[in-house]
C-alpha positions as CSV (number, residue, x, y, z in Angstrom):
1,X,0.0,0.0,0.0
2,X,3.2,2.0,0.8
3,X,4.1,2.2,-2.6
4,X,0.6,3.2,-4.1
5,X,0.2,6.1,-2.2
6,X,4.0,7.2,-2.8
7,X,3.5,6.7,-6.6
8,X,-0.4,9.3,-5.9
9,X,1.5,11.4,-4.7
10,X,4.0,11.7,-7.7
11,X,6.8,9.9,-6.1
12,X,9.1,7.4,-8.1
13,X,9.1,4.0,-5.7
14,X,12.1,1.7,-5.1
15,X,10.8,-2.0,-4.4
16,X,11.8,-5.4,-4.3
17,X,10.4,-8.0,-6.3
18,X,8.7,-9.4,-3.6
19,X,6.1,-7.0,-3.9
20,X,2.8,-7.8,-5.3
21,X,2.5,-5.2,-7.6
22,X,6.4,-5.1,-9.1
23,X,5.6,-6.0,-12.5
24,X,3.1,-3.1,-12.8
25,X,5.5,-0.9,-11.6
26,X,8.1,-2.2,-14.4
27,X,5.7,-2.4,-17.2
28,X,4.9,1.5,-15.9
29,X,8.4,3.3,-15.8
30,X,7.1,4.1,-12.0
31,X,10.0,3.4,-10.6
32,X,13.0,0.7,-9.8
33,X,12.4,-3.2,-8.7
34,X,15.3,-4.7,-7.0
35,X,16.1,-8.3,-5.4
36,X,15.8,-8.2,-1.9
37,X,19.5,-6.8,-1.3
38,X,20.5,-4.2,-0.3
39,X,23.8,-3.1,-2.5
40,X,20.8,-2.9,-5.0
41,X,18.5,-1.1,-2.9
42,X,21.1,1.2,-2.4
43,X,22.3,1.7,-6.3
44,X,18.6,2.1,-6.9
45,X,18.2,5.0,-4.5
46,X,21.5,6.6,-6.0
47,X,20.3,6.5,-9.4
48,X,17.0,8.2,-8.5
49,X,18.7,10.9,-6.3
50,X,21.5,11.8,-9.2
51,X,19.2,11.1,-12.0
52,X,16.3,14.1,-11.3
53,X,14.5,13.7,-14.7
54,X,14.2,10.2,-14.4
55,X,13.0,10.7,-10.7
56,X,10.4,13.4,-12.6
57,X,9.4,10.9,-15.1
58,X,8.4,7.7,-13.0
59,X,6.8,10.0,-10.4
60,X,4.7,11.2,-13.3
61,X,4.2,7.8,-14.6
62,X,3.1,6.1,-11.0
63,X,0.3,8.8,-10.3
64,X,-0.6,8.2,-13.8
65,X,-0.7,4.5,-12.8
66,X,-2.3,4.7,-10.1
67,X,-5.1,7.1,-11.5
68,X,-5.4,4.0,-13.9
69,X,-5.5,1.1,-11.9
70,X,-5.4,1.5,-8.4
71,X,-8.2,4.3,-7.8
72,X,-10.5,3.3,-5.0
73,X,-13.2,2.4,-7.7
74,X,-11.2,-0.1,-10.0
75,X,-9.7,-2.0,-6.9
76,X,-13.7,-2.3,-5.8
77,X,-14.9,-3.2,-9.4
78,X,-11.9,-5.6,-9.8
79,X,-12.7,-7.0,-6.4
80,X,-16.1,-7.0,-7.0
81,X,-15.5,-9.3,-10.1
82,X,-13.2,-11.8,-8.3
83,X,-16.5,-12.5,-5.9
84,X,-18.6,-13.2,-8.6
85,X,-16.6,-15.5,-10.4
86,X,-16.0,-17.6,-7.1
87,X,-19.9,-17.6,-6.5
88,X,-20.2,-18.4,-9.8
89,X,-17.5,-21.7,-9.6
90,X,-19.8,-23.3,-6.9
């Protein structure tokens, strides 16, 4: 959740790929995904802190994520779905 309200805000997010949402973040220039080390949480910090456009560009592209695909009304609609096709299975 961390993440998703950084990337609202504008921010670009460093995670591991632990995190659920890591290939979204990929696929959307949102920021960095990392193994679970920390040299390469570190390098990934660096880059965004000496690279500012970059830093501009995936904060711009993980509110525009978010506005697409994690808005209160698309994780409801999406959750809303998942229910209906369980009810449906039985």
């Amino acid at each position: 959740m961390t993440a998703i309200e950084a990337m609202a805000c504008g921010l670009p997010v460093v995670i591991s790929d632990q995190v659920g949402i890591h290939r979204e973040v990929v696929k959307g220039s949102a920021g960095l995904v990392v193994n679970c080390d920390s040299e390469q949480l570190a390098q990934a910090m660096i880059k965004l802190l000496d690279d500012t456009d970059l830093s501009q560009r995936m904060g711009e592209n993980g509110r525009r994520l978010v506005n697409e695909r994690f808005t209160l009304d698309k994780i409801a609609t999406k959750m809303i779905e998942v229910y209906e096709r369980v009810i449906s299975s039985n």
